[in-house]
C-alpha positions as a printed NumPy array, in Angstrom:
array([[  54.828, -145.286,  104.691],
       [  58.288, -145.003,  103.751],
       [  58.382, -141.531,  103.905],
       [  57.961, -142.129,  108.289],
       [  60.483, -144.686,  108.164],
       [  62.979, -142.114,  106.944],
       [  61.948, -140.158,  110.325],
       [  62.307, -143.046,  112.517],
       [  65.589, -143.286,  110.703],
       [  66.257, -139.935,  112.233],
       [  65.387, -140.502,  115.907],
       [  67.269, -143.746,  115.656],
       [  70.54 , -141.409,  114.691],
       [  70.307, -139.356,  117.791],
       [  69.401, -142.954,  119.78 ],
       [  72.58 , -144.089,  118.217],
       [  75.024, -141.464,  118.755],
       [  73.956, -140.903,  122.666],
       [  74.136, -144.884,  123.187],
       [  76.561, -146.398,  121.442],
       [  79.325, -143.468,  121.731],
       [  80.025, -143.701,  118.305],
       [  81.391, -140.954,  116.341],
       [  78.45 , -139.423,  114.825],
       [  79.682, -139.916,  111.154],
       [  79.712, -143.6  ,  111.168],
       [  76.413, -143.661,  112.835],
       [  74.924, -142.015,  110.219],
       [  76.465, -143.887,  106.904],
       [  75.094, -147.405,  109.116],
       [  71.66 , -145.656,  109.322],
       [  71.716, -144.506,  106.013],
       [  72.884, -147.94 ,  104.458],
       [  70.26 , -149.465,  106.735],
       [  67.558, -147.285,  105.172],
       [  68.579, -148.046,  101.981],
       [  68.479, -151.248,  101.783],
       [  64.861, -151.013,  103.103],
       [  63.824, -148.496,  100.152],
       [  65.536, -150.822,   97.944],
       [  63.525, -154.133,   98.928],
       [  60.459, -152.014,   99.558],
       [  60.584, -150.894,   95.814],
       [  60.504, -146.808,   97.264],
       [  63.952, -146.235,   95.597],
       [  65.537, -147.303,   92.61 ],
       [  69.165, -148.736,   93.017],
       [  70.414, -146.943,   89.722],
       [  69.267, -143.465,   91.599],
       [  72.219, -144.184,   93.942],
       [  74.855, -143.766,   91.528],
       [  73.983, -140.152,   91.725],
       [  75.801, -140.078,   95.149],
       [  79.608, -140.262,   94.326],
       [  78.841, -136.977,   92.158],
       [  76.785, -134.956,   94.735],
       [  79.529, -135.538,   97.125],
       [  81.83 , -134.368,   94.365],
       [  80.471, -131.091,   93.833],
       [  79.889, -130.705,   97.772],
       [  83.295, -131.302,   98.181],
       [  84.588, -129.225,   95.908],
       [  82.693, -125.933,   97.259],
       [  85.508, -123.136,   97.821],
       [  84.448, -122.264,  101.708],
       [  85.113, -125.849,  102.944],
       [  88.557, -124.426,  102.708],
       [  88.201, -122.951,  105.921],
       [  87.737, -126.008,  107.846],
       [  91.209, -127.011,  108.422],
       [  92.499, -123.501,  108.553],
       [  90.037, -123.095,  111.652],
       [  91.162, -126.029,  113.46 ],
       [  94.506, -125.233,  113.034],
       [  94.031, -121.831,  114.511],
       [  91.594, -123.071,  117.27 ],
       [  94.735, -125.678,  118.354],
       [  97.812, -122.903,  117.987],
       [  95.82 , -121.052,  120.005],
       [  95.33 , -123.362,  122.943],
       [  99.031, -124.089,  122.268],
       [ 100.49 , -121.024,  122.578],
       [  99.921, -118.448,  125.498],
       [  97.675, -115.872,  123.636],
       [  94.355, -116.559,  125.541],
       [  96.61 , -116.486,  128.933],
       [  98.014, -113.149,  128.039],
       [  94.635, -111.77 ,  126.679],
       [  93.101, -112.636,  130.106],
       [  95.846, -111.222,  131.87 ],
       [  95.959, -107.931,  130.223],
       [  92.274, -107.321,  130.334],
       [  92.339, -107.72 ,  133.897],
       [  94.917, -105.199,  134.278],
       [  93.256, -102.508,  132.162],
       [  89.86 , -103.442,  133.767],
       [  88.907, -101.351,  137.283],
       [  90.481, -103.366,  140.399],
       [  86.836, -104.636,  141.604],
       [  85.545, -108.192,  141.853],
       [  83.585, -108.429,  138.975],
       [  86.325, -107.995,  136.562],
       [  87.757, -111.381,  136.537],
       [  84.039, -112.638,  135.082],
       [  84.12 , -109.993,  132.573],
       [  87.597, -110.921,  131.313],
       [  86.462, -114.27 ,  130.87 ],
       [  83.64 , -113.028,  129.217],
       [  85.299, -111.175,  127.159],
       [  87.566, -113.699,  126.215],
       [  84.974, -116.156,  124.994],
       [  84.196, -113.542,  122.741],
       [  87.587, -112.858,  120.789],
       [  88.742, -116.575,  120.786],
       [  85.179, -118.096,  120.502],
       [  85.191, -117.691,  116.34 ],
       [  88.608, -118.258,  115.907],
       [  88.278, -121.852,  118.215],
       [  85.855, -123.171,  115.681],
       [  83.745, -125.408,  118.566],
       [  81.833, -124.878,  121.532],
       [  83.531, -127.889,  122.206],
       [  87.541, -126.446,  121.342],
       [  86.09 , -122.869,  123.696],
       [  85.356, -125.216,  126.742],
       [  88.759, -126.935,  126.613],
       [  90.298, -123.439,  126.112],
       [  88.307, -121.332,  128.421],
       [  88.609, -123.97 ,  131.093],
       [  92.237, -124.225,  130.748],
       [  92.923, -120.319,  131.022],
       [  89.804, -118.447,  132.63 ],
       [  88.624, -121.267,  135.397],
       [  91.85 , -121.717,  137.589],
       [  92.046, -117.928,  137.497],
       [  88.798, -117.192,  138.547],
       [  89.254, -120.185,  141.564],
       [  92.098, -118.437,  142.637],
       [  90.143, -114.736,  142.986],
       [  87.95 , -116.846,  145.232],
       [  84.535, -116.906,  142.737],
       [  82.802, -120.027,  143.797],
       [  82.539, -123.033,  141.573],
       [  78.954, -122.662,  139.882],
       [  79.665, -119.088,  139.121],
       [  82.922, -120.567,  137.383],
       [  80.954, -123.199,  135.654],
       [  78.575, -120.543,  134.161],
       [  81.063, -118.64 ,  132.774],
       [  83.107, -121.149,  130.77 ],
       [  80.194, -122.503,  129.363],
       [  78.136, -119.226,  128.528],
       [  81.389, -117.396,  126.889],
       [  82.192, -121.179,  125.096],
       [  78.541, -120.338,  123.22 ],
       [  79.385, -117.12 ,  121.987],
       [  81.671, -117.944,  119.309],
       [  78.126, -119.381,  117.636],
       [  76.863, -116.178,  117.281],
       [  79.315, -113.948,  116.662],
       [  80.664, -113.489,  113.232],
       [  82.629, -114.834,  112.049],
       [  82.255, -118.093,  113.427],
       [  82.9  , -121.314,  111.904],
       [  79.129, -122.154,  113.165],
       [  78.36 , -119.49 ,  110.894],
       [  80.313, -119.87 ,  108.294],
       [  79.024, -123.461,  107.533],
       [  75.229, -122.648,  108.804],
       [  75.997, -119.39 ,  106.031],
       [  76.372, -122.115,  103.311],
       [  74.139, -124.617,  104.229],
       [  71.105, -121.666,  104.439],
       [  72.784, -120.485,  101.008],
       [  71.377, -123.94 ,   99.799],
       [  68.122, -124.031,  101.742],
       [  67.48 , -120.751,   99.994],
       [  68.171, -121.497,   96.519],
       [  66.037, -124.715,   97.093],
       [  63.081, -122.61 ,   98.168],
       [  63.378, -120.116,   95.736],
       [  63.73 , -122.47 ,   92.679],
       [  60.616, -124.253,   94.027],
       [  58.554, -121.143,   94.434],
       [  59.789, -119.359,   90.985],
       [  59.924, -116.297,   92.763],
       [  62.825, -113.708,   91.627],
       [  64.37 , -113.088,   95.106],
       [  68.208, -112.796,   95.65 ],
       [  69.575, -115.335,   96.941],
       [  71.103, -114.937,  100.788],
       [  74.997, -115.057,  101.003],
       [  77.432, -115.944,  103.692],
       [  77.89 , -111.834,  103.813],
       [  74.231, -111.631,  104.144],
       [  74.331, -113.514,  107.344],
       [  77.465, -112.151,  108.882],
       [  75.372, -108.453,  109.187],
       [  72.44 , -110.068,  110.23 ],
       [  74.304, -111.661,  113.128],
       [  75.834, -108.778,  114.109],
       [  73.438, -106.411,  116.111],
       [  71.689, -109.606,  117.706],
       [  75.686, -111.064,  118.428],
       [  76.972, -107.684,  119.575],
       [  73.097, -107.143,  122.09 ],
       [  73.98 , -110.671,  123.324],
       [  77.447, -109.814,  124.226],
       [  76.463, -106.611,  125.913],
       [  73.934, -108.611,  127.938],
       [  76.934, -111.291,  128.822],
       [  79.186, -108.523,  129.988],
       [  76.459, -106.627,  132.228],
       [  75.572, -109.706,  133.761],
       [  79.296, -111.071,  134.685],
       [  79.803, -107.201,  136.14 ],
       [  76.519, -106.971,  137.813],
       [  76.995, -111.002,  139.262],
       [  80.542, -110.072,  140.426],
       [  79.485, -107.788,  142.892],
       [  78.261, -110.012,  145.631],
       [  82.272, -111.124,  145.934],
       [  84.061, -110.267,  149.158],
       [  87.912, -110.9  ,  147.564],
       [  89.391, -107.859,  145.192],
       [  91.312, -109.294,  142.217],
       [  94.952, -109.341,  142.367],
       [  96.279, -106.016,  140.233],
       [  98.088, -107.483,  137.355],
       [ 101.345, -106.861,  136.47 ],
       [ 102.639, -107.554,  133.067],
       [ 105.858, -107.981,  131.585],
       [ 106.673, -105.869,  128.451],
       [ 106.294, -108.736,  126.5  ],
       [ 103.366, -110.392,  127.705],
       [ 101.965, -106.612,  127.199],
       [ 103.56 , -106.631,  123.343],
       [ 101.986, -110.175,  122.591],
       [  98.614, -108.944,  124.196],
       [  98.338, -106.137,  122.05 ],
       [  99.403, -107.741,  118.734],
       [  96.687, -110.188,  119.432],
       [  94.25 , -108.45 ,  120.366],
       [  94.635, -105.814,  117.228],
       [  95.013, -109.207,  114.737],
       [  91.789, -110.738,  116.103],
       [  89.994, -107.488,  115.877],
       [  91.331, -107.083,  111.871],
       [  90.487, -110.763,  110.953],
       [  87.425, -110.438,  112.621],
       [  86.003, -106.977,  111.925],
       [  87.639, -107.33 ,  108.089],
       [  85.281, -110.579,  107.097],
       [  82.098, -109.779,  109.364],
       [  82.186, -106.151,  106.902],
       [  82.993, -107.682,  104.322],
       [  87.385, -106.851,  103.592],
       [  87.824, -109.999,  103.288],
       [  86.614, -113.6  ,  102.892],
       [  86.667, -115.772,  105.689],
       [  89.306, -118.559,  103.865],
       [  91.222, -115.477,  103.385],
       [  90.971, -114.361,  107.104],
       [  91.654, -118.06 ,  108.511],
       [  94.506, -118.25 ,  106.663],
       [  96.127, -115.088,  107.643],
       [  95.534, -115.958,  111.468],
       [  96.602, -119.488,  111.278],
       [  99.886, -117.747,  109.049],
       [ 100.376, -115.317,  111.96 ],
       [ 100.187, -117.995,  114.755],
       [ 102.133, -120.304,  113.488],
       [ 105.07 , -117.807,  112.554],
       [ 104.903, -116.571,  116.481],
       [ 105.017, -119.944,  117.772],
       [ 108.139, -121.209,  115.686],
       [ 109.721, -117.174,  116.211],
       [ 109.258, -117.801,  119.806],
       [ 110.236, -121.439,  120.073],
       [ 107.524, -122.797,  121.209],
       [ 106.222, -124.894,  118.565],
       [ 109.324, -127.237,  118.622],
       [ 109.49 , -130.545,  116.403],
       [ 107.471, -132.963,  118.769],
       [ 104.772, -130.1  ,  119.58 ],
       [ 104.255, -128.881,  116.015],
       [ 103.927, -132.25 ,  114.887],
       [ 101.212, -133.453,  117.775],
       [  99.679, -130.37 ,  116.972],
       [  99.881, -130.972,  113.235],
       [  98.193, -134.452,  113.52 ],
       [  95.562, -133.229,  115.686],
       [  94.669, -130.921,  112.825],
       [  94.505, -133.674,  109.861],
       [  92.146, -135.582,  112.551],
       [  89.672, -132.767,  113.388],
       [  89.953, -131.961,  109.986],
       [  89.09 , -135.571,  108.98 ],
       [  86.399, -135.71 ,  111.471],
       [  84.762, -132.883,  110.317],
       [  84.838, -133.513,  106.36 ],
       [  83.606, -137.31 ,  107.271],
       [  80.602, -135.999,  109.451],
       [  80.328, -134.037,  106.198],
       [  79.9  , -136.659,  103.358],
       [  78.199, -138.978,  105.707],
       [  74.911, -136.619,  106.484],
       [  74.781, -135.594,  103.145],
       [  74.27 , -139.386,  102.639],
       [  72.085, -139.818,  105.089],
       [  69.885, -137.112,  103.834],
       [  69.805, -138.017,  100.09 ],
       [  68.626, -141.389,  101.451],
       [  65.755, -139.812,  103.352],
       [  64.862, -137.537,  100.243],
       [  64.599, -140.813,   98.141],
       [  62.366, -141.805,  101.059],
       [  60.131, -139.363,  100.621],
       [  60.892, -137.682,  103.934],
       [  61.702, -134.29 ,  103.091],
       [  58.278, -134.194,  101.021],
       [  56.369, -135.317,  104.273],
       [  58.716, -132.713,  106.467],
       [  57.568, -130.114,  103.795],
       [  53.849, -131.204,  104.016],
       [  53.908, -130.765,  107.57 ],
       [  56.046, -127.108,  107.775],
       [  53.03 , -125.912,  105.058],
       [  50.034, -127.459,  107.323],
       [  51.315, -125.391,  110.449],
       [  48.539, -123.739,  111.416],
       [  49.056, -119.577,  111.935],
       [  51.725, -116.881,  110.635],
       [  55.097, -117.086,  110.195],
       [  56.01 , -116.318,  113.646],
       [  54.283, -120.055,  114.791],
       [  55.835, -121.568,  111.797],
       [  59.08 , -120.773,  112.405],
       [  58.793, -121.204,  116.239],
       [  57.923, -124.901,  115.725],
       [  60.911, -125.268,  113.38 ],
       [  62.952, -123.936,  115.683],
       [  62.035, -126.366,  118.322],
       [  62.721, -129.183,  116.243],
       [  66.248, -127.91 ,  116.22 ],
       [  66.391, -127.156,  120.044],
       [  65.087, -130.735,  120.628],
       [  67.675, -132.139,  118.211],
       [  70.181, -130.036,  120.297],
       [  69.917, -132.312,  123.266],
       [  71.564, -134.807,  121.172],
       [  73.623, -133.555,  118.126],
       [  75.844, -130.744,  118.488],
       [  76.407, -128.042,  116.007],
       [  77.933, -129.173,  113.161],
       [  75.471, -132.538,  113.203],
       [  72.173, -129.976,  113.009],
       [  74.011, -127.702,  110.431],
       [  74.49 , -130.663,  108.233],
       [  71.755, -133.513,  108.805],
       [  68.597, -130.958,  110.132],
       [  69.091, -127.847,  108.883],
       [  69.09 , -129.579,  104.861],
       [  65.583, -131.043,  105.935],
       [  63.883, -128.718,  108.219],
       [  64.642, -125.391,  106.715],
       [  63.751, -125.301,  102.974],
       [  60.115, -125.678,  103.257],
       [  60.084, -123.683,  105.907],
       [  61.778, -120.786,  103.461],
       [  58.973, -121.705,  100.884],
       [  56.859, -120.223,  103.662],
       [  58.749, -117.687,  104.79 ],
       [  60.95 , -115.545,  102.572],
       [  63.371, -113.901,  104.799],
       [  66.151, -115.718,  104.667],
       [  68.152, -113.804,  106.951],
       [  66.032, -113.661,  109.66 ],
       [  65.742, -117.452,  109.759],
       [  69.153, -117.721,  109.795],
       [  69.789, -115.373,  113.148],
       [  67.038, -117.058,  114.618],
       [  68.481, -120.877,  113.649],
       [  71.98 , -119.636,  115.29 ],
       [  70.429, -118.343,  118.624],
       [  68.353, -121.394,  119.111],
       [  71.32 , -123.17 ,  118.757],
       [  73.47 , -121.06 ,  121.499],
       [  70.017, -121.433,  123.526],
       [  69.955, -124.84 ,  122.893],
       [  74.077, -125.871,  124.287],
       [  72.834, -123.908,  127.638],
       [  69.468, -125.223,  127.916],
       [  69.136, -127.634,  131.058],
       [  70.046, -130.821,  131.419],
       [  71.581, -131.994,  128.502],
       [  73.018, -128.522,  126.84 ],
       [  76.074, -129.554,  124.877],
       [  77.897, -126.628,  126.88 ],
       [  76.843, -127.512,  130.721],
       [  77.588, -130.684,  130.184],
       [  80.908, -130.334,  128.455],
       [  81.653, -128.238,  131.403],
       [  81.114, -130.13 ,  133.665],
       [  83.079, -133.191,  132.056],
       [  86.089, -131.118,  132.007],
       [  86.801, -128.944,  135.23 ],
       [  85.561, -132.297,  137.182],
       [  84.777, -130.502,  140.386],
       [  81.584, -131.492,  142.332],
       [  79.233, -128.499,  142.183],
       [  75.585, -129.364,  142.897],
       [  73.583, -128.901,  139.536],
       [  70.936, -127.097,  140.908],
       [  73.476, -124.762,  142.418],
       [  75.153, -124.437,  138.271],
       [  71.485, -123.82 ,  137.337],
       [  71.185, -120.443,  139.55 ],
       [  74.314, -119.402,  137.904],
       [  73.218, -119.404,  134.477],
       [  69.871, -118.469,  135.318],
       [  70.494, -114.947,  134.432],
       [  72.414, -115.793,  131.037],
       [  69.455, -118.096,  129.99 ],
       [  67.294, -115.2  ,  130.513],
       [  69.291, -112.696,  128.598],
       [  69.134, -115.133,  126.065],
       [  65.372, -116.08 ,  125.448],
       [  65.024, -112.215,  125.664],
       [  67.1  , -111.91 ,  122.614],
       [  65.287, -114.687,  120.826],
       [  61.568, -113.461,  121.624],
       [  63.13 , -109.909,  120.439],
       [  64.592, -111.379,  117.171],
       [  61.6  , -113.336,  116.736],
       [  58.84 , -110.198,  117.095],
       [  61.573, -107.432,  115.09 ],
       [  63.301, -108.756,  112.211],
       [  64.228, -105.576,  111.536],
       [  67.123, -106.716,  114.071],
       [  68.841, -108.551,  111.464],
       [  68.652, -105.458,  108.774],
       [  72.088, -103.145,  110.217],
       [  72.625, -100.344,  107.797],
       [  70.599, -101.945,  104.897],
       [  67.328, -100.916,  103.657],
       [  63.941, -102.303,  104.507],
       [  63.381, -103.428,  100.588],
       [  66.408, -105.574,  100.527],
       [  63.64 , -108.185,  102.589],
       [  62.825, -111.221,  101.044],
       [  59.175, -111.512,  100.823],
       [  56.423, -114.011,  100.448],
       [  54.517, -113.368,   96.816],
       [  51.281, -111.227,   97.405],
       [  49.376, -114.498,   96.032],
       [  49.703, -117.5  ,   98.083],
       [  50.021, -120.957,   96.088],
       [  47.752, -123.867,   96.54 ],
       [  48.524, -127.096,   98.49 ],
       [  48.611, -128.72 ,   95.082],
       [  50.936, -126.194,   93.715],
       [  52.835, -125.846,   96.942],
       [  53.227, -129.857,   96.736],
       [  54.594, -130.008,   93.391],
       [  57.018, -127.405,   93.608],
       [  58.519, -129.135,   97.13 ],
       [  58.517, -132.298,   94.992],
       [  60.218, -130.819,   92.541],
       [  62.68 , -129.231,   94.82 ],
       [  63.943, -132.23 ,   96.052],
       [  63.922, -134.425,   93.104],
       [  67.41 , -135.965,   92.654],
       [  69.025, -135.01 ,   89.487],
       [  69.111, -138.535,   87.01 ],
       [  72.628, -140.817,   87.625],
       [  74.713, -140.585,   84.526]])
């Protein structure tokens, strides 16, 4: 009985955090102090098993790659600070052949260098709607085909390496799979954050491909040719020094050069060094920007402790043995099993955005699921384009409605809907592809590095134990 109060516990999250406006962190330490004071007075958890909290957030805390966090954010605010994206934009269009559709493939294009560096769909919108959408009014594209591409070249810093998205989905699959593997006994390598960057890259670069077609091929119904850009030789300078640093950071940790703390260091180094060289990080800027940092920063690590609260409360529950019973009772292959999984998370999507499901789902939802199905990687790729499906998916996408918050200009949403038609199409392609060839997320690596499923499948008593055992919280000290 408990064990479904921890999943009303769940749906009354995602009630909270749409109704009450809430940040998301302090919705979830009320739930999860709510919940356990009901396991408490219904005898379901013990109060001394608590006290292992303050050390599980300890060792969480003090996991190297969290470094990254406020290295990204920093980076993700220098750049809307400084004019990088502006002179990107601009210097694409001048390379680019003088016809209509090159405006939408610069901001396409754009999306895609500054999206993984930004750290947030949300952080892309703001940008992209700054830099890209009064630029694109001006060429004469009409509103909805604006709309469409802010919010579809927002998304693609999700998939494409590497991402902050990825970085922390990287880890938090990194403990999914040690969870499932440990449970199972079987002697399978454990997937890395590495491990994930390569599978991302052929489904992130076949995406992006698919983006760029789409903007060319949607372009061509325009009337107005763009205005032939003219740049000064320093806005040509800057252009190139960017665009050569984001292609080293990024290239050097998706192959492996580098780590990604390493990388978001360097860039947020580099960016802040131009911006005090060029004077435009004086005193009053540098120090908005500064606090702006510690508070995204702060938001982020909060959102942090607080689901991994939450979901130690609903493992005490008994929730993510009743999740697990239910993943195993799916009836079919793998391909059914992980297709309900991942509408869970597209479901959740309407409500949570990216860093919510990376911390409060993904630690529920995907380690039985891994018991079932070995290859990690493939789960992974398929987790991150539900979730860039997911922020486009109408009504409620994350994206389309950030969008639409932000550039505040009355375009009918059936009208927005036609525009992204194509783009939501590209996308489910890539997913149904992914999904039938996992062989997609294998670039330059042989078929036997695959996590598999032992030839003997276990028993639901075995199967039980072992997810019990997974999740058993380790005794307070």
């Amino acid at each position: 009985m408990m064990a479904w109060t921890g999943l009303a516990l769940l749906v009354l999250v995602g009630v909270g955090i749409v109704s009450t406006g809430l940040p998301a962190a302090v919705v979830l330490i009320a739930v999860a102090i709510c919940g356990a004071i009901l396991g408490v007075v219904a005898g379901a958890i013990d109060v001394a098993t608590l006290g292992a909290l303050p050390s599980r957030l300890i060792n969480l805390l003090e996991n190297d790659l969290l470094q990254a966090l406020p290295l990204y954010v920093t980076m993700g605010l220098l750049l809307d600070r400084l004019p990088v994206a502006d002179a990107l934009y601009r210097a694409s269009n001048a390379v680019l052949p003088r016809k209509p559709s090159a405006p939408l493939v610069s901001g396409m294009m754009l999306g895609a260098l500054l999206g993984p560096m930004n750290g947030s769909v949300g952080a892309s919108v703001l940008g992209l709607s700054r830099v890209v959408s009064p630029r694109l009014a001006a060429e004469g594209i009409p509103a909805p085909n604006r709309h469409a591409i802010v919010a579809v070249a927002s998304t693609l810093g999700v998939l494409v390496p590497p991402s902050l998205v990825l970085i922390l989905l990287s880890d938090a699959m990194l403990s999914a799979h040690t969870m499932a593997v440990t449970a199972t006994g079987r002697s399978d390598r454990v997937v890395n954050t590495q491990d994930i960057f390569h599978a991302a890259l052929v489904p992130g670069g076949i995406f992006l491909a698919l983006c760029l077609a789409l903007s060319w091929i949607g372009g061509r119904t325009a009337t107005k040719l763009p205005d032939r850009e003219r740049l000064a030789a320093g806005e040509g300078l800057l252009a190139v020094v960017a665009l050569v640093s984001l292609i080293v950071l990024l290239g050097g940790v998706a192959f492996g050069y580098f780590y990604a703390v390493e990388a978001a260091a360097m860039g947020a180094f580099a960016l802040l060094t131009a911006g005090l060289a060029t004077g435009r990080l004086g005193g009053a800027v540098l120090n908005t920007l500064l606090n702006d940092a510690i508070a995204l920063t702060g938001a982020l690590f909060s959102l942090l402790v607080a689901a991994t609260t939450f979901t130690m409360i609903l493992r005490l529950l008994g929730t993510a043995d009743l999740v697990g019973k239910m993943v195993s009772s799916i009836p079919g292959g793998e391909i059914v099993a992980v297709a309900v999984v991942l509408s869970v998370i597209a479901i959740s999507a309407f409500v949570l955005d990216a860093f919510e499901i990376i911390f409060v789902i993904v630690p529920i939802v995907i380690p039985p699921l891994l018991i079932r199905i070995a290859d990690a990687r493939w789960v992974s790729v398929l987790v991150l384009l539900t979730l860039q499906s997911s922020f486009l998916l109408p009504p409620f996408g994350y994206a389309l409605m950030m969008v639409r918050g932000v550039l505040k200009e009355p375009v009918a949403f059936r009208s927005f809907v036609r525009a992204l038609a194509p783009f939501l199409a590209a996308q489910w392609l890539l997913l149904l592809l992914v999904l039938l060839f996992p062989q997609l997320t294998y670039l330059g690596q042989s078929s036997d590095d695959r996590l598999r499923i032992p030839s003997v499948p276990m028993s639901d008593e075995e199967y039980n134990k072992r997810l019990n055992d997974m999740i058993r919280l380790p005794e307070p000290e």
